[in-house]
Steps between C-alpha positions, in 0.01 A plus 500: 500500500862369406336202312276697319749761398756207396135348296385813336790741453765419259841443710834671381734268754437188702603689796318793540465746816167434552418757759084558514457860529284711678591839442775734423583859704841740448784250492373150656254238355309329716391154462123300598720324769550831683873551393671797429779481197688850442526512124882556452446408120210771430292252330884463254501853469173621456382614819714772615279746668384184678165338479169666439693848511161724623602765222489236222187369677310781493596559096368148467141569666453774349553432142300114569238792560510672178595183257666244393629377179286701254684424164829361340831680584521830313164548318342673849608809678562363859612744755686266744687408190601827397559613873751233571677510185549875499619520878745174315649721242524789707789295685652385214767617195348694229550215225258238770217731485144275372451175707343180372333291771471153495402238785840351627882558452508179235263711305671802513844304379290387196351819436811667504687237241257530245522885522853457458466245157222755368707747573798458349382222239766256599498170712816457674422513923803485744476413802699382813622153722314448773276803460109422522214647311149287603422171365254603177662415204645811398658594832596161541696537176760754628492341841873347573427206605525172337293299789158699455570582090624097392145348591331781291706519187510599223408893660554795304808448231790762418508528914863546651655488851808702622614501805387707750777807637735329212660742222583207268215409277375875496575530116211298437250774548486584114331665231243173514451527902110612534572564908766394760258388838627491840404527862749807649546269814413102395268454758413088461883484361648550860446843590799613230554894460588664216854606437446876429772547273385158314144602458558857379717311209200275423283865475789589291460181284200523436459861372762453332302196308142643510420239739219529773610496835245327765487472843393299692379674846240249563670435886751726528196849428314732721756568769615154552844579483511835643378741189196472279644272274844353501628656155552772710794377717699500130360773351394281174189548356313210308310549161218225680434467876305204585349553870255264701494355850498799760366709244137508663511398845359178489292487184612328152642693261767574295619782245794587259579835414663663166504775309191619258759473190553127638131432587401650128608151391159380695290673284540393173563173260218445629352699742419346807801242473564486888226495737341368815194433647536609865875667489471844707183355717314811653551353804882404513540853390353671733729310747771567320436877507495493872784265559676753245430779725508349805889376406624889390324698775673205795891439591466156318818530300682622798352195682612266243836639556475438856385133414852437292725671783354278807529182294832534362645603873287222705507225225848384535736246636587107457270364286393825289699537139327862457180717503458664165297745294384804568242642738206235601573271214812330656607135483606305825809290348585193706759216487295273399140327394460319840612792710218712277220270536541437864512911585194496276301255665600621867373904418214302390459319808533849660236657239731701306426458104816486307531321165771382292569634119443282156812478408705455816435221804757664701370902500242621752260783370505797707241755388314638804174706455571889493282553814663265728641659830826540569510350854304177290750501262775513682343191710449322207834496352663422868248150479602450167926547615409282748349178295844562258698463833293213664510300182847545302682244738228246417529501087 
């Protein structure tokens, strides 16, 4: 099967896991060799009620049972559509109340900067160093990064990077700045939180310039890092959330969410001027209705809280720089590359899934399913404290 996968399916790395699965329950894959990996990555943050959640199941039968795509987004009144976005809203600031859906977070990053142009009729994008947005061209545009952007170039023009929890540079969100995009925590950037002080002034900035403020929640949404959505830790509201990954349990899909003044711009000159095929799939939104529900009527968020407290106490010592972020999106910062790798590959050994970030060869991801145990948890982390210990005197 390896050889045929390496034949027939297009290869992002030379290197890749290459684990055959079999099947996938609660917080553990299981392979065709009869192993059992505990997914400490959730699938990179998309699996955080675990695997083949039996709520998000069941939605998933049941609408297979009544249909499937019927028509392109928007023309057709589709109940699992309309149930998942109004149980969305209902959790959300008045000015984020209609809900676009789309397919992936890349999508909803595109989506959401051509609102913004239409919008406000100007061109001028901000973004930040080291943040990342998804590889179409578009999102790849206001990704800051110069090793995924250089092979691609030229990408969108009038694009411009600050950097990220930095005041200087600020006064470049102007009267010609159509939105300012940014990921509250950079996820693929390190695991970097927001300064709250320093992202209330880039609010500030942009109101002040009639700039459109996006975030990015893509990772860092639906109870990830202890609330709903992180914008709530700094009490900031965006004018565009972009939301994908654990948004529906499993299934592919992706959404942004405005304002109808905002989406108005949608409508007209000409009508029709953004839409998709299979964006807001019956299907993926009827899991995303129950993994909606399923996340506000559980202790999730107080789990996810739990998640950051036991890794920041057990994850320490020689060897260990820092665990950062907040909740169960937290970054494992070591000494060095070597030191990384080699407490990678020995969890592995012990079939514990970690993974390391884009940007960084010497973070460890740390983002736990929601539904993990606590006596599992605790375990894990211990193994993991363990390989840092076993292994820092070798690098």
């Amino acid at each position: 099967m390896l050889e045929k996968f390496q034949k027939v399916i297009a290869q992002t790395s030379d290197q890749p896991m290459g684990l055959e699965i079999s099947h996938a329950e609660g917080p553990f894959i299981y392979t065709t060799k009869g192993r059992r990996y505990l997914d400490f990555i959730s699938g990179i943050a998309v699996s955080s009620l675990g695997h083949r959640h039996p709520a998000v199941v069941k939605a998933i039968k049941e609408q297979v049972d009544r249909h499937l795509h019927v028509m392109v987004y928007g023309e057709f009144i589709q109940s699992a559509q309309v149930d998942f976005a109004d149980l969305l809203t209902s959790q959300l600031p008045e000015n984020l109340s209609q809900v676009y859906l789309v397919n992936s977070g890349t999508e909803a990053n595109e989506g959401a900067l051509k609102l913004a142009k239409k919008f406000t009729g100007r061109t001028k994008l901000i973004g930040f160093n080291n943040s990342y947005h998804g590889d179409t061209h578009g999102s790849l545009s206001v990704t800051g990064r110069h090793i995924y952007r250089d092979p691609y170039e030229p990408l969108l023009p009038d694009v411009h990077f600050l950097d990220f929890n930095q005041y200087e540079g600020l006064d470049l969100i102007d009267e010609d700045t159509a939105a300012v995009i940014m990921e509250p925590i950079q996820g693929e950037g390190g695991i970097i939180e927001s300064d709250p002080d320093w992202i209330c002034e880039v609010r500030n900035r942009c109101d002040e310039a009639g700039a459109l403020l996006i975030f990015d929640e893509i990772q860092s949404g639906f109870g990830r890092t202890g609330k709903l959505f992180t914008f709530e830790h700094y009490n900031v509201v965006p004018d565009i959330l972009c939301l994908a990954k654990a948004m529906s349990g499993g299934m592919p899909m992706g959404a942004f969410v405005s304002s109808p003044k905002i989406f108005e711009a949608f409508k007209y000159d000409p009508p029709l001027n953004h839409v998709t095929t299979f964006g807001g799939h019956p299907v993926s939104a009827a899991a995303a209705y129950a993994n909606l529900k399923e996340l506000l009527s559980g202790d999730y968020f107080e789990k996810a809280e739990l998640i950051e407290e036991k890794a920041k106490t057990i994850l320490s010592g020689p060897g260990i720089i820092e665990v950062r972020g907040k909740g169960a999106m937290l970054g494992l910062q070591l000494e060095n590359r070597e030191l990384t790798q080699k407490v990678v590959e020995e969890c592995f050994g012990k079939e514990i899934l970690l993974g390391w970030t884009l940007h960084s060869d010497t973070l460890i991801r740390i983002a736990p399913p929601l539904i993990i145990e606590d006596k599992l948890l605790i375990e894990t982390l211990e193994t993991i404290a363990g390989a840092v210990r076993r292994n820092v005197h070798t690098t």
